[in-house]
C-alpha positions as CSV (number, residue, x, y, z in Angstrom):
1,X,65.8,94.4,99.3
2,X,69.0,93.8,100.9
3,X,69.6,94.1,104.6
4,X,71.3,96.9,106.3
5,X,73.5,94.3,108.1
6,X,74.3,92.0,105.1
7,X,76.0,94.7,103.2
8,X,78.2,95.0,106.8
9,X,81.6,92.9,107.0
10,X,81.2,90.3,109.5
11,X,84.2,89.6,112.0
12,X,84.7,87.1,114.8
13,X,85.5,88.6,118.4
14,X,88.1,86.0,120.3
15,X,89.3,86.9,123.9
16,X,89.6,85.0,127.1
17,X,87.7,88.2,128.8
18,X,83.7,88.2,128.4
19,X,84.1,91.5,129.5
20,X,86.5,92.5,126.4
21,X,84.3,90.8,124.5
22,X,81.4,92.7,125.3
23,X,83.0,95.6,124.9
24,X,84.3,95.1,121.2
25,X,81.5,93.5,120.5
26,X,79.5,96.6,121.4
27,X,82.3,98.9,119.2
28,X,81.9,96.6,115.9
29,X,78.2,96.2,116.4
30,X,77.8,100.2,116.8
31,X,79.7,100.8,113.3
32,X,78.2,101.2,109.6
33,X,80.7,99.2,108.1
34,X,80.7,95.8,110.9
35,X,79.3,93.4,112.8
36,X,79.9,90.5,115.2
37,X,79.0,87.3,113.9
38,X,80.2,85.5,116.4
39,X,82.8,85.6,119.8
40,X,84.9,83.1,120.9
41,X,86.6,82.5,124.3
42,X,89.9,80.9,123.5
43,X,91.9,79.4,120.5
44,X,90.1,76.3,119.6
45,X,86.9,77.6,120.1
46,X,88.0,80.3,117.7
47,X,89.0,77.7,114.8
48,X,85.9,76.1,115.3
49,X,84.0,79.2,114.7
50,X,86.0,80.2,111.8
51,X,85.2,77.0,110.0
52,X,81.7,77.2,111.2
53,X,81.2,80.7,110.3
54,X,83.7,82.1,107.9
55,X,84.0,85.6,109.7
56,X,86.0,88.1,106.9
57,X,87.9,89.0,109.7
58,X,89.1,88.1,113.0
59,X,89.7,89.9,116.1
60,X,92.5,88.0,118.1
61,X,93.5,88.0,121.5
62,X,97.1,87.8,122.2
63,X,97.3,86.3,125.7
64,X,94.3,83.2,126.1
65,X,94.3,80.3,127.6
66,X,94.5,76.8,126.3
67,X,95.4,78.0,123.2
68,X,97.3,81.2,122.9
69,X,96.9,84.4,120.5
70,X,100.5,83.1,118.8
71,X,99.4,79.7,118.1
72,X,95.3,80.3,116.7
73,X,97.3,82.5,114.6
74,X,99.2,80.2,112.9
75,X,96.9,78.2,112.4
76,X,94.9,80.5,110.8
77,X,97.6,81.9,108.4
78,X,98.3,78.2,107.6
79,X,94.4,77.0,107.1
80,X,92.6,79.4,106.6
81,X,93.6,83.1,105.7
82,X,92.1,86.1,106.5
83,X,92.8,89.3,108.1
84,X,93.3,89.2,111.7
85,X,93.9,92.2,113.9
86,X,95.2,91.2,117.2
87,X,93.9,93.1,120.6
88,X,96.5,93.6,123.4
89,X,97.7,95.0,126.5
90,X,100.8,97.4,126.9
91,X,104.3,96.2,125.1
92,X,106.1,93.3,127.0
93,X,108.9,94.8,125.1
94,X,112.1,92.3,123.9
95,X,112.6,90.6,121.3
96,X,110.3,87.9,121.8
97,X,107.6,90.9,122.0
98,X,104.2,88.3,121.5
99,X,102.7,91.4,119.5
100,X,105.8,91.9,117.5
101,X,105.9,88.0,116.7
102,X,101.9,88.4,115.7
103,X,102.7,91.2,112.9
104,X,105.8,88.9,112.0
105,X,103.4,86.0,111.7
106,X,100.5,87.2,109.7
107,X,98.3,89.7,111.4
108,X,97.6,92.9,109.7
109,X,97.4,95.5,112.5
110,X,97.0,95.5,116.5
111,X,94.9,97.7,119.0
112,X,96.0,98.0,122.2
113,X,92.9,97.0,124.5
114,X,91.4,99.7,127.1
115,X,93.0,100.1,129.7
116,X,92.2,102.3,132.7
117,X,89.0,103.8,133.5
118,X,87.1,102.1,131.0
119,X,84.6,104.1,130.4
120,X,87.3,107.5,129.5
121,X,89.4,105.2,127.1
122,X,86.5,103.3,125.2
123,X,85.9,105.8,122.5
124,X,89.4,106.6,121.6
125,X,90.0,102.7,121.5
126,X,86.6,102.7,119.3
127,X,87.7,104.7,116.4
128,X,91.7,102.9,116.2
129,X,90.0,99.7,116.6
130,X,87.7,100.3,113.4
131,X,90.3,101.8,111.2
132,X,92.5,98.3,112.1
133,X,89.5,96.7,110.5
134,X,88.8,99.2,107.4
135,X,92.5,98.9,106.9
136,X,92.7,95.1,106.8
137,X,89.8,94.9,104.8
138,X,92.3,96.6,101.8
139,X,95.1,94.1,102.1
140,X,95.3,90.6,99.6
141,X,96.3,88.6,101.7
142,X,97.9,86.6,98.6
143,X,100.4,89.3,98.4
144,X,100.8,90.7,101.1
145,X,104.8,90.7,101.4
146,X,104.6,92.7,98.2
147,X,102.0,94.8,99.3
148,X,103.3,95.9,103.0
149,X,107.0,95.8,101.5
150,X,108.1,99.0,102.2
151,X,108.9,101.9,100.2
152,X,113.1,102.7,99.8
153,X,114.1,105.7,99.2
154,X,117.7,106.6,98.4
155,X,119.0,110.6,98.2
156,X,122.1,111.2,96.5
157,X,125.3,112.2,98.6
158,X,125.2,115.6,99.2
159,X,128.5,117.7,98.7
160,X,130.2,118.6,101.8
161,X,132.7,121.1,101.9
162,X,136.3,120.4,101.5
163,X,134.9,117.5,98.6
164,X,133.7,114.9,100.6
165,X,130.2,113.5,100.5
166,X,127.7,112.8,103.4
167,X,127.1,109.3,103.9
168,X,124.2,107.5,102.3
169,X,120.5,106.8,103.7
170,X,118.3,105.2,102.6
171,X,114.7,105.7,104.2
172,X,111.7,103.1,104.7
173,X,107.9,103.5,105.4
174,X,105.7,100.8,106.2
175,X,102.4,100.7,107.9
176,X,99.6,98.0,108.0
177,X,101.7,94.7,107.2
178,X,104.9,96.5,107.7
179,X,106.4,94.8,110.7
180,X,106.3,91.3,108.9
181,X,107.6,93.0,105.4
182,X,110.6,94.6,107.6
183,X,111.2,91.4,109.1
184,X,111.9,90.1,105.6
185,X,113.8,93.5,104.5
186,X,115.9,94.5,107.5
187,X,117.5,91.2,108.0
188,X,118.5,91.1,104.0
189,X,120.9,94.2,104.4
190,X,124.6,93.4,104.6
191,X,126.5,94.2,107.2
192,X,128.6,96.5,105.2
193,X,125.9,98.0,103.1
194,X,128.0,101.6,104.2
195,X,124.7,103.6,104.5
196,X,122.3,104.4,107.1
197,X,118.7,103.1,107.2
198,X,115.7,105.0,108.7
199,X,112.4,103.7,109.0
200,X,109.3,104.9,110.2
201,X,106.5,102.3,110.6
202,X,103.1,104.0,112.3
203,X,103.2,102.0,115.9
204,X,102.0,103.5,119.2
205,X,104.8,104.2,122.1
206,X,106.4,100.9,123.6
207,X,106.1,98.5,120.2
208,X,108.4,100.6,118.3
209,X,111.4,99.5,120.6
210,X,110.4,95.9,121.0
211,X,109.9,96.3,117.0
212,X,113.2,97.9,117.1
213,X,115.0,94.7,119.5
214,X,113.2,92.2,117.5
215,X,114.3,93.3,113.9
216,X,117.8,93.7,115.3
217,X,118.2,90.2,116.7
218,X,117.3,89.1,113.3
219,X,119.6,91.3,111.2
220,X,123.6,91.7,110.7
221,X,123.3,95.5,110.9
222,X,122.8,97.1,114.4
223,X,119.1,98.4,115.0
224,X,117.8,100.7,117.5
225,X,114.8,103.0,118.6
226,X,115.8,106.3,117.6
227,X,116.9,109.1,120.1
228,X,116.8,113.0,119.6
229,X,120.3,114.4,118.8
230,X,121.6,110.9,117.5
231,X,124.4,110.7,115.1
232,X,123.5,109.0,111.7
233,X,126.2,106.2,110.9
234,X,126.5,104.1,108.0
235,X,125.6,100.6,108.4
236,X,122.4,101.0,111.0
237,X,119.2,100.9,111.2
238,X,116.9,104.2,113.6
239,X,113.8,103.2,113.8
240,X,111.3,106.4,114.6
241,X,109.6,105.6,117.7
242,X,105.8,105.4,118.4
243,X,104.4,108.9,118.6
244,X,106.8,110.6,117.5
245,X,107.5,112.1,114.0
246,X,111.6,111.3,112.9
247,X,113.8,113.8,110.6
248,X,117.3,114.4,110.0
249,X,119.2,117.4,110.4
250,X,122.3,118.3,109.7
251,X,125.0,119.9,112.3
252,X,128.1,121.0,110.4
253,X,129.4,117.6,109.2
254,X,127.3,115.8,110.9
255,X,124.0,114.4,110.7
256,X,121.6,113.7,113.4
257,X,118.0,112.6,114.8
258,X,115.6,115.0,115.0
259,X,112.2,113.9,117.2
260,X,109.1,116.2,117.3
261,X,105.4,115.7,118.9
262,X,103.8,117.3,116.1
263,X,100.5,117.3,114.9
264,X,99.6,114.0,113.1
265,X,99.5,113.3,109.5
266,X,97.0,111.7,107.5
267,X,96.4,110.9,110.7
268,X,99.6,108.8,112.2
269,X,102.7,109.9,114.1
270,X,104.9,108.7,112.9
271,X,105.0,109.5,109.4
272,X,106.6,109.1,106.2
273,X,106.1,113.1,105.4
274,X,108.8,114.3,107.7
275,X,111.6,112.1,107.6
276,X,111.3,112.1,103.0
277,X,111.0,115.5,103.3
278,X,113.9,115.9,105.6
């Protein structure tokens, strides 16, 4: 008869903090679907284990010593590939955003680590943490630019009056894998592509404008975090901020942003729903 525990997904726990560790250890270990076959206190210790063990996926650290979040990444991604969901602290925001450059570089998803009093932000960090992992465990790896490449969606130009047509938009969703597909996507528009791109990738508040400065040091089209009440121009990129759904509406000849905190769907805010629908 086969074990409860073999028929779990094993995953490796790597962070500088035995504290953190314990503490996802504990969330992983407490789940149907996981369990902890092993923790790891910095980079190389982490590659060692992941020889030695074969986790089928990897929790990651951003920030460690020795040898940083960045770095055991790539060297996973390079050696030995397999879903890694990287665990950090509040955005450092910029371009050179170490989460953003994590997504770009391979890892599937991020969870923000507790932060606080511990003990009020553990079970909210619990359930996010183990839909990372259920979501990573659906991704090949071998494909995954084609899987996380988002979807584009292009409307027709609407008639205005007096003849003329309302400039073109062309709308993107992306969610686990997204911020490395948009890294390839974004950048590949031409300057002059003469229609407006919104995107909405799920992301909690903060990454979505590092996101945002990262994709638009890479790209020959202006990109930005969107704003409420923002005019829609041809030839940049809004991205929907974290938290927040995105639409556009239209004001006499114009079109704008439209931001709203409401409820989630399918269980993310931002979604794809509103803006499409819009």
């Amino acid at each position: 008869m086969t074990s409860s525990s073999s028929r779990r997904h094993t995953v490796l726990v790597v962070d500088d903090s035995a504290f953190m560790r314990k503490v996802v250890t504990e969330i992983i270990d407490g789940s149907e679907s996981f369990r902890v076959i092993g923790t790891a206190r910095n980079g190389h210790d982490a590659l060692r284990q992941i020889h030695a063990l074969d986790p089928e996926i990897v929790t990651l650290d951003v920030e460690m010593p020795e040898l940083d979040g960045l770095q055991t990444l790539g060297y996973i991604m390079s050696e030995t590939p397999r879903p890694v969901v990287m665990l950090s602290a509040a955005a450092r925001g910029g371009k050179d955003d170490p989460t953003i450059r994590a997504l770009e570089l391979g890892a599937l998803d991020f969870v923000r680590k507790p932060s606080g009093p511990i003990s009020l932000d553990i079970n909210s960090v619990a359930e996010v943490l183990l839909e990372a992992l259920r979501a990573a465990l659906q991704v090949n790896l071998g494909g995954v630019g084609m899987l996380a490449r988002p979807r584009f969606f292009t409307h027709a130009p609407v008639a205005r009056s007096g003849g003329r047509s309302a400039p073109r938009a062309v709308a993107i969703a992306s969610s686990t894998g997204g911020p490395r597909a948009l890294a390839e996507v974004v950048p590949a528009i031409p300057a002059d592509t003469d229609a407006a791109i919104l995107i909405v990738q799920h992301m909690p508040k903060g990454f979505t404008r590092a996101l945002a400065q990262r994709l638009d040091s890479l790209s020959p089209i202006t990109v930005t975090e969107a704003q409420q009440g923002e005019l829609v121009e041809p030839n940049r990129a809004y991205l929907a901020p974290g938290g927040l759904h995105m639409r556009v509406v239209r004001e006499g000849d114009q079109v704008r942003i439209a931001l709203d905190d409401s409820p989630t769907i399918h269980g993310v805010r931002p979604a794809a729903d509103p803006l499409f629908r819009s």
